[in-house]
C-alpha positions as CSV (number, residue, x, y, z in Angstrom):
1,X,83.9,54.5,169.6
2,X,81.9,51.4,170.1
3,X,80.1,51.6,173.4
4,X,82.0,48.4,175.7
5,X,79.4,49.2,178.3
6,X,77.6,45.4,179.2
7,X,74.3,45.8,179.8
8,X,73.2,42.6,182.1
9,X,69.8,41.2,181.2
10,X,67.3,40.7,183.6
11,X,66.8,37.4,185.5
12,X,62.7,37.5,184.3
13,X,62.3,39.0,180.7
14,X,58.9,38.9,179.1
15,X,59.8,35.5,177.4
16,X,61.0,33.5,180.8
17,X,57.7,34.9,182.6
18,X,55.6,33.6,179.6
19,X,57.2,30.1,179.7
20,X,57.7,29.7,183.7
21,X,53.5,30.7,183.7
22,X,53.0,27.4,181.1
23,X,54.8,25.3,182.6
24,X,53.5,26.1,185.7
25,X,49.9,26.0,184.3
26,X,50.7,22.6,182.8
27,X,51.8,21.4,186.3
28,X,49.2,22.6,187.9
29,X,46.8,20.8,185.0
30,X,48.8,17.8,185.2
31,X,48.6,17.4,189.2
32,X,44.6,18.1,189.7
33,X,44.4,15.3,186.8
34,X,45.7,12.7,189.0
35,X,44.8,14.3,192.5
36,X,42.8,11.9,194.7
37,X,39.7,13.6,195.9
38,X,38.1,12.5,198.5
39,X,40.8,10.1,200.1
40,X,41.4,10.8,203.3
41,X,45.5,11.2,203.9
42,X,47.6,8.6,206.2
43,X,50.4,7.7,208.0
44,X,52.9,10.7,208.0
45,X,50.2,13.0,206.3
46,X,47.9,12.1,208.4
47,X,49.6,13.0,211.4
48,X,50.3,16.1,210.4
49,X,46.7,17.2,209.2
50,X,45.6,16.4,212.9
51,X,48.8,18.5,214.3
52,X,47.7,20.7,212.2
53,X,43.8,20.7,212.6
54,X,44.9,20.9,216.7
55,X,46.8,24.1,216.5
56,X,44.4,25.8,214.7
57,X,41.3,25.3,217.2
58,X,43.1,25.4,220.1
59,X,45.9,28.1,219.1
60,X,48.2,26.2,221.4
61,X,50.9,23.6,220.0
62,X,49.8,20.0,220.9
63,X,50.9,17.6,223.3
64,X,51.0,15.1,220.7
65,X,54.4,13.5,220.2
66,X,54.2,14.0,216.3
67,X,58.0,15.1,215.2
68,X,58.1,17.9,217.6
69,X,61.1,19.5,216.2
70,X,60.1,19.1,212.8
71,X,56.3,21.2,213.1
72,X,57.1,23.7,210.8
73,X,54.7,22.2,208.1
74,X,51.8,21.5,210.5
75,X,52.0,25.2,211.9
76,X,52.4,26.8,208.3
77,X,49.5,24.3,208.1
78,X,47.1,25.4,210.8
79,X,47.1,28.8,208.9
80,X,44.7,27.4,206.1
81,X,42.6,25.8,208.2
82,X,42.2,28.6,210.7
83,X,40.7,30.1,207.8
84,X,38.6,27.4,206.2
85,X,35.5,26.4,206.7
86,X,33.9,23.1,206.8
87,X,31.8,20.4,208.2
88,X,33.6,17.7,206.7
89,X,37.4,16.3,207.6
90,X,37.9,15.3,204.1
91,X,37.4,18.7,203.1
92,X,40.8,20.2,205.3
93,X,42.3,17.1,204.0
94,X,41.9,17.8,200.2
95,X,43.4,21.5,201.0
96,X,46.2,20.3,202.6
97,X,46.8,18.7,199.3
98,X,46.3,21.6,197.2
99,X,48.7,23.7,199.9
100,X,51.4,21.3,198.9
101,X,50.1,21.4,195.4
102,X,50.5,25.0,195.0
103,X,54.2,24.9,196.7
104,X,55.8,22.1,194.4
105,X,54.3,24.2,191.8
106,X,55.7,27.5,193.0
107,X,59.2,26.2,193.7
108,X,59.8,26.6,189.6
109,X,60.6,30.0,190.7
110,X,64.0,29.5,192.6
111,X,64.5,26.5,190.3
112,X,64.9,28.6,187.6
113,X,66.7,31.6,189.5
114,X,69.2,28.7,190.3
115,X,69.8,27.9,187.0
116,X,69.8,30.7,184.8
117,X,72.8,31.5,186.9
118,X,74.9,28.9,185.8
119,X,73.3,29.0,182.3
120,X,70.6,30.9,180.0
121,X,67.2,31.1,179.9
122,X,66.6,28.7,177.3
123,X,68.5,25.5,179.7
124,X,67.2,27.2,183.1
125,X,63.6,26.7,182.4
126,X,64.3,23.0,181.1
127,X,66.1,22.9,184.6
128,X,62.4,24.4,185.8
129,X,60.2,21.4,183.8
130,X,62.4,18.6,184.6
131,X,61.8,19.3,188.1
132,X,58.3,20.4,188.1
133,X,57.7,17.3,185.9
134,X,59.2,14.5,187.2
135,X,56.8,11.8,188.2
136,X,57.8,11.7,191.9
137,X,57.6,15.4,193.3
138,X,54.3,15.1,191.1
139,X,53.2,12.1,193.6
140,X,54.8,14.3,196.3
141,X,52.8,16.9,195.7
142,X,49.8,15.1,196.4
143,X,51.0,13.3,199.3
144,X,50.2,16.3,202.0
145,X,53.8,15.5,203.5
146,X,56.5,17.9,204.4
147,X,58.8,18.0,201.5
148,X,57.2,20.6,198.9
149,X,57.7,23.6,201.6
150,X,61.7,21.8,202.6
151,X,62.5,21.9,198.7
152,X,61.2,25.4,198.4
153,X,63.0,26.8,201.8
154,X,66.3,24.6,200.6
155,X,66.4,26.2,197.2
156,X,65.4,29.8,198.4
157,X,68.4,29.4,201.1
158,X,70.6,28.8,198.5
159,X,69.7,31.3,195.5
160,X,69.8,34.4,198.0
161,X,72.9,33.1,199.6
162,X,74.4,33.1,196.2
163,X,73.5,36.7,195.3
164,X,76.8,39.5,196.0
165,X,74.0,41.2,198.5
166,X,75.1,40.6,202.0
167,X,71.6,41.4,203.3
168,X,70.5,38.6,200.7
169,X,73.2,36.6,202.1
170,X,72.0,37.0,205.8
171,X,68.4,36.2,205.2
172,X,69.4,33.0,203.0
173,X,70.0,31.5,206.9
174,X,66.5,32.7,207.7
175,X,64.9,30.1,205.2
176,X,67.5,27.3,206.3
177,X,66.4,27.9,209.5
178,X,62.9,27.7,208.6
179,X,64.1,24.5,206.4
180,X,65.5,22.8,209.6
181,X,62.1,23.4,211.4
182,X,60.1,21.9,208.7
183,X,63.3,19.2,208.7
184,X,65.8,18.6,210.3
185,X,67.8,17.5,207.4
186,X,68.4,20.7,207.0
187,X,71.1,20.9,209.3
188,X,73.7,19.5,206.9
189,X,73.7,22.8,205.1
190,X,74.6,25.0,208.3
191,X,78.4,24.3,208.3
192,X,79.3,24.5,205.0
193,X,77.4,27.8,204.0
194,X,78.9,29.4,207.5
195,X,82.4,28.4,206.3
196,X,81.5,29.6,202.4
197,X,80.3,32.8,203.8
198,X,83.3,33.0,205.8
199,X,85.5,32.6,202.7
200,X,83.3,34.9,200.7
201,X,84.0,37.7,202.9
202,X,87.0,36.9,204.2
203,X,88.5,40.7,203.4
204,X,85.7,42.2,206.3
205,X,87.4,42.3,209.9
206,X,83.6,42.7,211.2
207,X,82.5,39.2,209.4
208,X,83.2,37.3,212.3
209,X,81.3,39.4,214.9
210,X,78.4,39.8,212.3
């Protein structure tokens, strides 16, 4: 008797891991081609590189009116440059770039998670280089601004909270949360994944109170 037992494939085979660490390699290639060393960031990323640069010498958040509810990016920020050393401005500048740099490129991950649940390997990692690719999150990338570590939060919320773990499910509102402190756009997603959670587990009496 033939054995009717489906074995489901992993999400990473050998193959996917292989192609994801091209394309990423490619991106990352592609992004130090056109990255502009040397010029010093401004406007929005420049307020935010001297948020950050304040946290992380004084340890204390700033007085400075700069998008107070949305300094999740400047304190992720402070991090790096608690760390690094150097004389010269330009020089925390340039790695605030290649912070954001090595987010938009690590964000192929949950791109292709998304995808290869709705289709196979081969279409989810084109889903993974027509994102990684496309001309403006490559100029994003380089920008210093917020939206690499929003995109990457908003997609992470959204693959774990569409995994049948309800531990998964519970911790896909801890990266929304951290999304709507990096953004506040964020917000628009609280309502409707409350009321899809709701309906997911609708059967559980303790849903509610949990």
């Amino acid at each position: 008797m033939e054995n009717l037992i489906e074995v489901k494939s992993p999400i990473f085979s050998r193959n996917s891991l292989i192609c994801l660490g091209i394309i990423g390699f490619a991106a990352f290639i592609i992004r130090f081609f056109y990255f502009p060393d040397g010029i010093p960031l401004t406007f929005d990323a420049g307020g935010v590189f001297w948020y950050a640069n304040d946290l992380s010498i004084s340890g204390a958040f700033s007085d400075i009116p700069f998008n107070i509810p949305n300094n999740g990016w400047p304190t992720f920020l402070s991090v790096f440059f608690y760390f690094f050393n150097s004389e010269n401005f330009l020089d925390y500048m340039d790695l605030q770039r290649y912070v954001t740099i090595i987010i938009s490129v690590a964000t192929i991950i949950p791109v292709f998670i998304l995808c290869r649940k709705f289709c196979g390997n081969e279409l989810s990692l084109l889903g993974a280089s027509l994102f990684v690719f496309q001309p403006r999150i490559i100029e994003n990338s380089l920008s210093g601004l917020t939206e690499p570590l929003f995109i990457l939060l908003g997609l992470s919320c959204l693959v774990l909270f569409l995994q049948k773990d309800l531990k998964l499910n519970y911790l896909s509102f801890a990266f929304l949360a951290l999304a709507c402190i990096v953004r506040y756009e964020g917000i628009v997603l609280i309502i409707p994944l409350s009321v899809f959670f709701l309906l997911k587990y609708r059967g559980d009496k303790k849903i509610i109170l949990r």
